[in-house]
PyMOL Python script that loads the backbone (N, CA, C, O; Angstrom):
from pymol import cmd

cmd.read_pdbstr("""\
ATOM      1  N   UNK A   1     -40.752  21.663  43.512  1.00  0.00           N
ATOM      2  CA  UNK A   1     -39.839  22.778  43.669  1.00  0.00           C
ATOM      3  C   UNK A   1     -38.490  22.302  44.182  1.00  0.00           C
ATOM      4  O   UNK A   1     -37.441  22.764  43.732  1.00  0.00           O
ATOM      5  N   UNK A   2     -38.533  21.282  45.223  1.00  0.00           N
ATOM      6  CA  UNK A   2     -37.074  21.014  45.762  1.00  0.00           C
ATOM      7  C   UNK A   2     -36.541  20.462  44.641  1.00  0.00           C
ATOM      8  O   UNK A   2     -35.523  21.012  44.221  1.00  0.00           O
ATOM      9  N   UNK A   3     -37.079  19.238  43.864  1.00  0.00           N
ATOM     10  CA  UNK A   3     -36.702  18.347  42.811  1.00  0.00           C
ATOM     11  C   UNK A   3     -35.835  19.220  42.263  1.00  0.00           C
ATOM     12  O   UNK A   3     -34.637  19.173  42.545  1.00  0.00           O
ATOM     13  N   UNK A   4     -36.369  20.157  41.376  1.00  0.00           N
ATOM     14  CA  UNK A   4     -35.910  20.921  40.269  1.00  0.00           C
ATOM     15  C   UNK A   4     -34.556  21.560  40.943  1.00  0.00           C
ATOM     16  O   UNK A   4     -33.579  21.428  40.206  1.00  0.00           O
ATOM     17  N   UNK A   5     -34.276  22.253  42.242  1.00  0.00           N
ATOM     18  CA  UNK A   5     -33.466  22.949  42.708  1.00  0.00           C
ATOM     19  C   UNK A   5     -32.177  21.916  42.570  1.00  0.00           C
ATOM     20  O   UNK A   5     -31.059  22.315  42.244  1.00  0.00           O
ATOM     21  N   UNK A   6     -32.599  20.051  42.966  1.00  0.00           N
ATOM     22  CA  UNK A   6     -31.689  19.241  42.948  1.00  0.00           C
ATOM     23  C   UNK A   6     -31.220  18.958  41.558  1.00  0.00           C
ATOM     24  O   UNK A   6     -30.053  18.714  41.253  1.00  0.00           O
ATOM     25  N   UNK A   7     -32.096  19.005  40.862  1.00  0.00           N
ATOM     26  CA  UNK A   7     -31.573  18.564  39.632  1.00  0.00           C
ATOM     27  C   UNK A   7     -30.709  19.458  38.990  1.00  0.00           C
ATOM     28  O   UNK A   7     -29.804  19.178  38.203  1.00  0.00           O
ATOM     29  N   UNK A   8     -31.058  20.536  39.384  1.00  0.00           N
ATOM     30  CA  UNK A   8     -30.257  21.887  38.851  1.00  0.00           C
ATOM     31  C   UNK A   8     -28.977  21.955  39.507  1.00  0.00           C
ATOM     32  O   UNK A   8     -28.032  22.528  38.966  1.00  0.00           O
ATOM     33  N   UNK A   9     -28.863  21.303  40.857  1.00  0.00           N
ATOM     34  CA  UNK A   9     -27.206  21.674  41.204  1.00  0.00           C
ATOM     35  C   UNK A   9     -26.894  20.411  40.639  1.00  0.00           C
ATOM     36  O   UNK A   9     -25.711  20.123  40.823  1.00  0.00           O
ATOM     37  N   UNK A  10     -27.535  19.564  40.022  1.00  0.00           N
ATOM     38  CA  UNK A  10     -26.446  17.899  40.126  1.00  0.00           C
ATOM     39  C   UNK A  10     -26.036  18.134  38.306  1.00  0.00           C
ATOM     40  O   UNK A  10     -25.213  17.493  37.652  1.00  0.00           O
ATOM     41  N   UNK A  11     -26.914  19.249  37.850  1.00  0.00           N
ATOM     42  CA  UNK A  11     -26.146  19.012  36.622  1.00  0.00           C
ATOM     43  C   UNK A  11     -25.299  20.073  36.165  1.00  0.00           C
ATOM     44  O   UNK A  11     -24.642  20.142  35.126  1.00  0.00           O
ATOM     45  N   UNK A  12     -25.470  21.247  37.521  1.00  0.00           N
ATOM     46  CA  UNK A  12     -24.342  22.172  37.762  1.00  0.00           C
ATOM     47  C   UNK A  12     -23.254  21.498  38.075  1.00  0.00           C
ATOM     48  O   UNK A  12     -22.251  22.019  37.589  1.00  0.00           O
ATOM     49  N   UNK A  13     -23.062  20.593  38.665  1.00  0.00           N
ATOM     50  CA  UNK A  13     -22.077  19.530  39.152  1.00  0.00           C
ATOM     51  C   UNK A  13     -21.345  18.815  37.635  1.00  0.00           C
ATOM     52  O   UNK A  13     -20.270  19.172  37.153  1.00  0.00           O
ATOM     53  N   UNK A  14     -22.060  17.971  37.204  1.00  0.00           N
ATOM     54  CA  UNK A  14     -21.632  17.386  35.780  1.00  0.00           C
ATOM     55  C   UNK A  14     -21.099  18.244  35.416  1.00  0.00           C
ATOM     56  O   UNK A  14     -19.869  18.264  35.372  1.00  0.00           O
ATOM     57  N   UNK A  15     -22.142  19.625  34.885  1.00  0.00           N
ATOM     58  CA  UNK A  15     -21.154  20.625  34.155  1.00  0.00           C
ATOM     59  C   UNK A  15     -19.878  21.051  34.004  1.00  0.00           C
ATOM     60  O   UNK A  15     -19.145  20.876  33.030  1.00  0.00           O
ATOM     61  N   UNK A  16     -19.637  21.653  35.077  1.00  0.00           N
ATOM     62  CA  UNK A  16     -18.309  21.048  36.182  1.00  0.00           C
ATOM     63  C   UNK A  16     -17.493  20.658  35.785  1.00  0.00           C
ATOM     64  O   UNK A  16     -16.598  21.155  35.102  1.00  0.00           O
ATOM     65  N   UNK A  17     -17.795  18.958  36.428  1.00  0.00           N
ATOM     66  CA  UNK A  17     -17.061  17.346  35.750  1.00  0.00           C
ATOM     67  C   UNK A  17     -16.681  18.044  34.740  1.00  0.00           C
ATOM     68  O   UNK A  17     -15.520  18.431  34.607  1.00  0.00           O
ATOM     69  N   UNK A  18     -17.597  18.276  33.933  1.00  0.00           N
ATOM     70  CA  UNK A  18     -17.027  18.122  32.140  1.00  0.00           C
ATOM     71  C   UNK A  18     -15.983  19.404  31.855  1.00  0.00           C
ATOM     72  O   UNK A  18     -15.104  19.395  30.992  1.00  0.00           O
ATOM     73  N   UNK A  19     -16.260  20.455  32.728  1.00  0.00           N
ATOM     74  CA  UNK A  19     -15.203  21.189  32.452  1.00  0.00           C
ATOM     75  C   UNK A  19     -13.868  21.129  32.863  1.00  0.00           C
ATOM     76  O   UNK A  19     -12.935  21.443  32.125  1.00  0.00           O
ATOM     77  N   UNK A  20     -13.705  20.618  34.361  1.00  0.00           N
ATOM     78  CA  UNK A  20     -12.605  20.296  34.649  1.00  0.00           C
ATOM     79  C   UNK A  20     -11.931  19.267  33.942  1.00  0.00           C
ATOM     80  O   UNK A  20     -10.713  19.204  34.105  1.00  0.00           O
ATOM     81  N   UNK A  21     -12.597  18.270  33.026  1.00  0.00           N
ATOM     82  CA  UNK A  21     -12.004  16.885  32.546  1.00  0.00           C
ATOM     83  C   UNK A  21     -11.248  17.543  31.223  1.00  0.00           C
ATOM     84  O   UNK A  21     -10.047  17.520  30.955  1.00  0.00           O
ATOM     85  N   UNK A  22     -12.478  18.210  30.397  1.00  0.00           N
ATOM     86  CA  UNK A  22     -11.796  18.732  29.199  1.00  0.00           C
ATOM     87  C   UNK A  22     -10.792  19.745  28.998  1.00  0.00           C
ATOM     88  O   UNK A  22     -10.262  19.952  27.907  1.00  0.00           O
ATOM     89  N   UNK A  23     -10.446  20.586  30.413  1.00  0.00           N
ATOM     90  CA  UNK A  23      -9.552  21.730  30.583  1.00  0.00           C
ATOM     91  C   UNK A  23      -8.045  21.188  31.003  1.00  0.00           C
ATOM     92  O   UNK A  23      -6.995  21.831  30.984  1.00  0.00           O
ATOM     93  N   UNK A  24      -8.257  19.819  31.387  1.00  0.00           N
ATOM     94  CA  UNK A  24      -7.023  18.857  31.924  1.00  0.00           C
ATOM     95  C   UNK A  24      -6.362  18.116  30.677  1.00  0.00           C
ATOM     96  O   UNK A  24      -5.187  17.790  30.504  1.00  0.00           O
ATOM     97  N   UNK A  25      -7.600  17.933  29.776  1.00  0.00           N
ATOM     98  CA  UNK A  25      -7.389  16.974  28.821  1.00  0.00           C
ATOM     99  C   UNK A  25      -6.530  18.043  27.588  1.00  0.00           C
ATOM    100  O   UNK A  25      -5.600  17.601  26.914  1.00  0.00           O
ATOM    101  N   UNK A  26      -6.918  19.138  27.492  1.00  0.00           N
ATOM    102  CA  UNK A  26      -6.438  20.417  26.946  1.00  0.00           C
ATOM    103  C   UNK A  26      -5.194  21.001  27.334  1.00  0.00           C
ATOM    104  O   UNK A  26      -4.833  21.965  26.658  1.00  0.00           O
ATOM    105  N   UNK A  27      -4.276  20.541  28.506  1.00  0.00           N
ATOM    106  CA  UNK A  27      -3.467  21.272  29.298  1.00  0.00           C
ATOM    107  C   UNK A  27      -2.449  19.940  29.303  1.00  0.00           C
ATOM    108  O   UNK A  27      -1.235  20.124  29.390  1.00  0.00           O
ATOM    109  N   UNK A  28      -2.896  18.859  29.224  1.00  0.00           N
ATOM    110  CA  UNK A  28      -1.932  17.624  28.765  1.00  0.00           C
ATOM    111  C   UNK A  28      -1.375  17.349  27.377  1.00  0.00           C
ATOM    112  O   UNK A  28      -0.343  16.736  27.101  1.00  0.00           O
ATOM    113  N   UNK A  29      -2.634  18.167  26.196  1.00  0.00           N
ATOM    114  CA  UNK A  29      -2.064  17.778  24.902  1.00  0.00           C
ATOM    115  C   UNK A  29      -0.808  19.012  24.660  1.00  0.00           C
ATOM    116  O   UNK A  29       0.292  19.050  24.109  1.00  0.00           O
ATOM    117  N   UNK A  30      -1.749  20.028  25.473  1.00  0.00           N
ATOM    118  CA  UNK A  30      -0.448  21.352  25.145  1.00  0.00           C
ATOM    119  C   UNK A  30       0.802  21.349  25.759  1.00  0.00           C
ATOM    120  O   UNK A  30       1.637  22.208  25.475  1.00  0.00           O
ATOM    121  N   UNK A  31       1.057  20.305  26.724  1.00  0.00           N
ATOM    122  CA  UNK A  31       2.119  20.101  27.087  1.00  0.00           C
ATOM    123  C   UNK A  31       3.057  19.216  26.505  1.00  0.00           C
ATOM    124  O   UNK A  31       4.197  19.461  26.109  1.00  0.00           O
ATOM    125  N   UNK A  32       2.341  18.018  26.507  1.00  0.00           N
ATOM    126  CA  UNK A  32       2.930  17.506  24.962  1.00  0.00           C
ATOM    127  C   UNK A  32       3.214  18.011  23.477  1.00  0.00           C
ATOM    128  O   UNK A  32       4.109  17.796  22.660  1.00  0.00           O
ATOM    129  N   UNK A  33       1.975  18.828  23.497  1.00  0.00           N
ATOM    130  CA  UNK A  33       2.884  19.666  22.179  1.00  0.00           C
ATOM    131  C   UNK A  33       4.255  20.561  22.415  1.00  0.00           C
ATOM    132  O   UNK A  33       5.294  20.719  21.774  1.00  0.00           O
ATOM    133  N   UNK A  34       3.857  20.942  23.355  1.00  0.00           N
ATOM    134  CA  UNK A  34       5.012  21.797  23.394  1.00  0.00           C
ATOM    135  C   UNK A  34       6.815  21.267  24.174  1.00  0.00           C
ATOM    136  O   UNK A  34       7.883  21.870  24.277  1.00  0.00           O
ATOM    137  N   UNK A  35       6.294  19.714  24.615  1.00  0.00           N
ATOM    138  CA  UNK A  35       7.444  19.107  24.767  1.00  0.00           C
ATOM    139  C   UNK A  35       8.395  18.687  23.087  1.00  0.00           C
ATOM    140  O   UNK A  35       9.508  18.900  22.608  1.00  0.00           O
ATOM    141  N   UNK A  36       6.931  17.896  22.635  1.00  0.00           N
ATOM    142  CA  UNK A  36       7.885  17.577  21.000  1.00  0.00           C
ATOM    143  C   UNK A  36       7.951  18.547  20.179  1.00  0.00           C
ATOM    144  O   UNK A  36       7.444  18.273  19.092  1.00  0.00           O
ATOM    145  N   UNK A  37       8.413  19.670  20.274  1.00  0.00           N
ATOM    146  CA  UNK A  37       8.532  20.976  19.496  1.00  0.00           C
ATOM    147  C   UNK A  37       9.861  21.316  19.663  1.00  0.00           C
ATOM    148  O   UNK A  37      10.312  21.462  20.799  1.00  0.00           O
ATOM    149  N   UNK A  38      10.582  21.468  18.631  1.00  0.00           N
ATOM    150  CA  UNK A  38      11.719  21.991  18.075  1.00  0.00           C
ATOM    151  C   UNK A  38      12.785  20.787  17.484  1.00  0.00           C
ATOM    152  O   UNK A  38      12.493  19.656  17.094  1.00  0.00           O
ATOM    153  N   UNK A  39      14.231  21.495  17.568  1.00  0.00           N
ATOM    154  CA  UNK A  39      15.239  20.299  16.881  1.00  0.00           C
ATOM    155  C   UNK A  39      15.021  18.911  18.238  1.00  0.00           C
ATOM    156  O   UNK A  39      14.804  19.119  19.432  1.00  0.00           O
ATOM    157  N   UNK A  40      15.141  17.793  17.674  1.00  0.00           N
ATOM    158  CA  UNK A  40      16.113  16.455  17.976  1.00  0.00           C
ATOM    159  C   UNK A  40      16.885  16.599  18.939  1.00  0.00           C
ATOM    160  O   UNK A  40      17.241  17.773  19.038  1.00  0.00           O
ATOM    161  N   UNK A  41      17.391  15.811  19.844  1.00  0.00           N
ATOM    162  CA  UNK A  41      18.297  15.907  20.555  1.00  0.00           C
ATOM    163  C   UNK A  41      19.469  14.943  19.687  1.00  0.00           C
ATOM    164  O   UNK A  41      19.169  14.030  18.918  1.00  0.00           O
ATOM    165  N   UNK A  42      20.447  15.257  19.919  1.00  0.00           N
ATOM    166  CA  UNK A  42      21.533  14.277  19.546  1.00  0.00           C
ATOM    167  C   UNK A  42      21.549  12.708  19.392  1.00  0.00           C
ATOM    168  O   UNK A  42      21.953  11.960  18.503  1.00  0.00           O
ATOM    169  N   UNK A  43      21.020  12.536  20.470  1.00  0.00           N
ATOM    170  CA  UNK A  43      20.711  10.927  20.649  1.00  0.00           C
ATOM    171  C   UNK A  43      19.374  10.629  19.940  1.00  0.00           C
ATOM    172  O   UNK A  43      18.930   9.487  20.059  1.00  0.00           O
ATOM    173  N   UNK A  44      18.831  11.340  19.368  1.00  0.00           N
ATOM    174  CA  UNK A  44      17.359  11.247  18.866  1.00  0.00           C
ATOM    175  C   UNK A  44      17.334  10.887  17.674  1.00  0.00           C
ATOM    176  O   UNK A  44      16.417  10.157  17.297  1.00  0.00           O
ATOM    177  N   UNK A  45      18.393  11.337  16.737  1.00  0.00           N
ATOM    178  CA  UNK A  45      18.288  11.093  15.766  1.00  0.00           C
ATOM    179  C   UNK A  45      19.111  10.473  14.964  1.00  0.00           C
ATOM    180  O   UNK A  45      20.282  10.411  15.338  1.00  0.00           O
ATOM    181  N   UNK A  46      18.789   9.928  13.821  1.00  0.00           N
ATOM    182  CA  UNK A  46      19.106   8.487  12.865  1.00  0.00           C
ATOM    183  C   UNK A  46      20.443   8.720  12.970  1.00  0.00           C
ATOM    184  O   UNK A  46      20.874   9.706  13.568  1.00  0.00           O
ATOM    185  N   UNK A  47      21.390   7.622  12.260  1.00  0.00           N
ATOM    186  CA  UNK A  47      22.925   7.415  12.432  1.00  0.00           C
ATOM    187  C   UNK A  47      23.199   7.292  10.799  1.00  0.00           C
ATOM    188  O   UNK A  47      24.180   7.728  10.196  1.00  0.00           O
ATOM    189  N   UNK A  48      21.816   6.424  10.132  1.00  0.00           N
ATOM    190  CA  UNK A  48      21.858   6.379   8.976  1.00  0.00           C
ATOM    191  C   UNK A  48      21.739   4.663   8.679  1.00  0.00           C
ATOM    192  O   UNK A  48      20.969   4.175   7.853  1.00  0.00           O
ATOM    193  N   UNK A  49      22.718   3.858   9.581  1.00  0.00           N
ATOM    194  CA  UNK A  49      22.487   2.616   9.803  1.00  0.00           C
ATOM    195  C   UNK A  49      22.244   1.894  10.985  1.00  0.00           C
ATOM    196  O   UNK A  49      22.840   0.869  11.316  1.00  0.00           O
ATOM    197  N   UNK A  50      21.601   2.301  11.435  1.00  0.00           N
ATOM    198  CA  UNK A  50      21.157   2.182  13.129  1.00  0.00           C
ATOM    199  C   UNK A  50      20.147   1.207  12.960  1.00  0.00           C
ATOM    200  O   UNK A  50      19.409   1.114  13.940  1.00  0.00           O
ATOM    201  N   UNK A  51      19.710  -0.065  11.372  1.00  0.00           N
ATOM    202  CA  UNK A  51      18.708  -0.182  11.498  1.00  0.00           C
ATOM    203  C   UNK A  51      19.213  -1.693  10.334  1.00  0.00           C
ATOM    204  O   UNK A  51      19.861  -1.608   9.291  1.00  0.00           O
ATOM    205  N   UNK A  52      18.606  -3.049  11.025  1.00  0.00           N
ATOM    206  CA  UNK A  52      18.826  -3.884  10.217  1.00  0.00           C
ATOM    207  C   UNK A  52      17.582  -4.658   9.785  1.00  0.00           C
ATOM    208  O   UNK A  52      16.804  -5.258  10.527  1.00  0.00           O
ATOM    209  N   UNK A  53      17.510  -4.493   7.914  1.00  0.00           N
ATOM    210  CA  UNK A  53      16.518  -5.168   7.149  1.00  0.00           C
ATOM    211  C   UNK A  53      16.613  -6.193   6.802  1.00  0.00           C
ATOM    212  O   UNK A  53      17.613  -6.417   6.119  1.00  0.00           O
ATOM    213  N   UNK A  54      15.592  -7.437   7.089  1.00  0.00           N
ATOM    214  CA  UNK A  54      15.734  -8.916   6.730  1.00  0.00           C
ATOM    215  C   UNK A  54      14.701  -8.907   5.862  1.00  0.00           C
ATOM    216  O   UNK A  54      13.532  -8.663   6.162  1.00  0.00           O
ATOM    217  N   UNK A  55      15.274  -9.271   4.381  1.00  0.00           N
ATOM    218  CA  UNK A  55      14.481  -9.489   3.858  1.00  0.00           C
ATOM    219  C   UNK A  55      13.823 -11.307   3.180  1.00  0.00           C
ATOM    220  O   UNK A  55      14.361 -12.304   3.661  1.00  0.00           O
ATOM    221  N   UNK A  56      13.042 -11.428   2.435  1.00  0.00           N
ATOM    222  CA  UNK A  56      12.369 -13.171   2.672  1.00  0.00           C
ATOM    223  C   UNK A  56      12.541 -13.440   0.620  1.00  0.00           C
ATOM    224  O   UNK A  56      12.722 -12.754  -0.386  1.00  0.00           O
ATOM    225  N   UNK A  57      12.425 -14.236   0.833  1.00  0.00           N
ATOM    226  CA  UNK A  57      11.953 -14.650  -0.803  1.00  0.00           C
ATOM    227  C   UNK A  57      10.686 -15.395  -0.877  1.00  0.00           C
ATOM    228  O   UNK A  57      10.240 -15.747  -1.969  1.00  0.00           O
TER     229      UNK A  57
END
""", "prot")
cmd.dss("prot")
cmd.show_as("cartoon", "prot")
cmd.util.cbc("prot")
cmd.orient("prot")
């Protein structure tokens, strides 16, 4: 009887763990999404030749 009572809070516990990990992990991507969302900033974007190709034979 005690066993079971322990086992039952330790995987109330994990449960938990796993929710707090995946609700953090969920709340970091949406912040990142919602940082790279919309126009470029000025400095962000291409010049057109901002970029030098070496090429080989």
């Amino acid at each position: 009887m005690m066993l079971r009572t322990v086992l039952r809070r330790g995987l109330r516990l994990i449960a938990l763990a796993l929710v707090v990990v995946v609700a953090l992990i969920g709340v970091l991507a949406a912040a990142f999404r919602l940082q790279f969302t919309g126009a470029p900033a000025g400095w962000a974007m291409s010049t057109g030749n901002d970029a030098l190709w070496l090429g080989h034979m």
